[in-house]
C-alpha positions, 0 to 999 in steps of 0.5 A: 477495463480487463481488470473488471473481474478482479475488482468484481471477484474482490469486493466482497473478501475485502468487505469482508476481510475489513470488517473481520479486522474491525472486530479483531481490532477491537476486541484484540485491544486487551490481549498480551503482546504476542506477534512482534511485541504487537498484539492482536488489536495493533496488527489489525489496527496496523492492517486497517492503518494501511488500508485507509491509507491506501485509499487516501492514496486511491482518491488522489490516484482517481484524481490524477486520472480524472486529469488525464481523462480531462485531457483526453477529451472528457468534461470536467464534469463529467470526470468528477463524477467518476471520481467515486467510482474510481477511487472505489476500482482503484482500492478494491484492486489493490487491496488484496495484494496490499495485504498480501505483501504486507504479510509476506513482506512487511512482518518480516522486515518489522521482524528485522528492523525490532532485533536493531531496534528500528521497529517504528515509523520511519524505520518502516518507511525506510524498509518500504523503500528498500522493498519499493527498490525491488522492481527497479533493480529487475528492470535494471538488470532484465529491461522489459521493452526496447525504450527501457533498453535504450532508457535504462536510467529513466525507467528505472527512476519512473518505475522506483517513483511509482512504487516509492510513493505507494510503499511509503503511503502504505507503510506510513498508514500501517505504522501510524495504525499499529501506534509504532514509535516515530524513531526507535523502538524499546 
């Protein structure tokens, strides 16, 4: 794949960076709130939160293409046993942006949603649909191929789809992490 370098230059940072946050959520439980009424040991229990998440959410996206490969002639067999080594591609692909963007992105809409006291899961599951909705209103405004074009209406849905599913996936697993109230915030 043209991605082999990325998973191979990222795999050791995310190892590292996992394990960093391992100890900082650990020994960060006791501290005081200091970040958005979170300390330490919730961000970095929020962070892991999201990156389980996005491996739960990297094991079914290894199954979906075990399928496809399946369709495309490969036995079932063998696809499964590809199914690990997948998972693991797809994960440590992802992750690095996923913290980035939950860094750039996501605190400061957390910032956002605590000052109208929606600082919770579901307050970030909608935050991370108004986040996943980004892409699909660029592509509505600049379409990237002739189809999107012509489609304008279908490929703004299949693109908010992809991205709908994954933001939620993971902002679900941060808010879970970080043990943020289910509706409303104190």
């Amino acid at each position: 794949m043209a991605t082999d370098f990325a998973v191979q230059l990222f795999e050791l940072p995310v190892l590292v960076g996992i394990i960093a946050l391992l100890c900082i959520a650990f020994l960060g439980r006791k501290r005081p709130p200091t970040f958005l009424g979170l300390n330490r040991g919730r961000v970095a229990l929020g962070y892991l939160g999201a990156l389980s998440a996005l491996l739960i959410y990297s094991v079914f996206d290894a199954f979906l293409l075990a399928r496809n490969k399946v369709s495309f002639g490969m036995t079932i067999s063998e696809a499964y046993q590809r199914i690990p080594g997948w998972t693991l591609y797809l994960f440590i692909l992802a992750a690095p942006f996923v913290v980035f963007f939950l860094t750039i992105l996501g605190f400061p809409a957390l910032a956002a949603l605590r000052r109208v006291r929606l600082g919770s899961v579901g307050g970030v599951l909608i935050a991370s649909q108004l986040v996943a909705a980004l892409p699909s209103v660029v592509l509505a405004i600049f379409p990237d191929n002739l189809w999107c074009e012509s489609h304008r209406l279908e490929c703004v849905g299949a693109t908010y789809a992809a991205t709908a599913i994954f933001c939620a996936t993971v902002a679900f697993g941060f808010g879970l992490g970080a043990n943020l109230p289910w509706l409303r915030n104190a």
